[in-house]
C-alpha positions in Angstrom: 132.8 215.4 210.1 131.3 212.6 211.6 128.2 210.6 209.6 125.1 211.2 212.4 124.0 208.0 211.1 126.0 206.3 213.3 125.5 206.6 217.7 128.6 204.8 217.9 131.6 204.6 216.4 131.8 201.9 213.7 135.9 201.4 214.1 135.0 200.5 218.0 135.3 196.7 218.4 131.9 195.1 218.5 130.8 193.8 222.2 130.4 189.9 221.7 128.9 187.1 224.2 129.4 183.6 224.3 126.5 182.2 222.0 124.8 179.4 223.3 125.3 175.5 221.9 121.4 176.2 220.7 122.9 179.3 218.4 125.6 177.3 217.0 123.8 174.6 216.3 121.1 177.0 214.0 123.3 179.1 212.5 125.5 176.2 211.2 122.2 174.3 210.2 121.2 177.4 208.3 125.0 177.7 206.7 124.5 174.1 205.7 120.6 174.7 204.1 120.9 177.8 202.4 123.0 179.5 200.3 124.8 183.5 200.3 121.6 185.3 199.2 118.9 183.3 201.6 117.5 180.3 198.4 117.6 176.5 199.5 120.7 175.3 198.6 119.8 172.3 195.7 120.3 168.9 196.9 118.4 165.7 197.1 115.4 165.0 200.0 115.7 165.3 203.4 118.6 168.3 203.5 116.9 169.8 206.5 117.4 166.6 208.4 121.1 165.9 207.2 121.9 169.8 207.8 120.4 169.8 211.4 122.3 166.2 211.7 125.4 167.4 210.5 124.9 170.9 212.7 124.8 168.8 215.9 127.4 167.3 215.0 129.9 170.1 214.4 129.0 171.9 217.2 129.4 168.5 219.4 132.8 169.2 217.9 133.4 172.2 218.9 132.5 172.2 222.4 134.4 169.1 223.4 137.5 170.4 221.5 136.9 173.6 223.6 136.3 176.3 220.8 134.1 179.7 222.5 132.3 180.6 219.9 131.1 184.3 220.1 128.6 186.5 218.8 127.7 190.4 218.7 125.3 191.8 221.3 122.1 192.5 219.6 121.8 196.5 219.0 118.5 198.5 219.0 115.6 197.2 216.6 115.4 199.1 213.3 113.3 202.0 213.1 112.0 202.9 210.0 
């Protein structure tokens, strides 16, 4: 019996986009600044400037070595 949870089916390959150099660039700066559960990662001063510097940087990378990188479509906002 299907869970009526779901309006889709959750096997059904996700619908992704090209994200923009703007998106990798955050995400990867966030990767760098904070750890698996959302706390500042513990390192010395100034790791918001080296993550953003070092964010840049990798997705610099990535673009000129021609990697897509791809995201999901946003779904519906939560209703609680």
């Amino acid at each position: 019996m299907p869970d009526a949870r779901f309006e889709t089916d959750p096997n059904a390959p996700a619908q992704l986009v090209p994200a923009s150099a703007k998106e990798v660039v955050e995400a990867l700066a966030y990767g760098l600044s904070y750890d698996e559960r959302g706390r500042p990662n513990r390192s010395a001063t100034g790791r918001d400037l080296v993550a953003a510097l070092a964010a840049e940087h990798l997705a610099g990378y990535l673009e000129r070595a021609g990697f897509v990188v791809m995201r999901r479509v946003p779904g519906q906002p939560h209703t609680a």
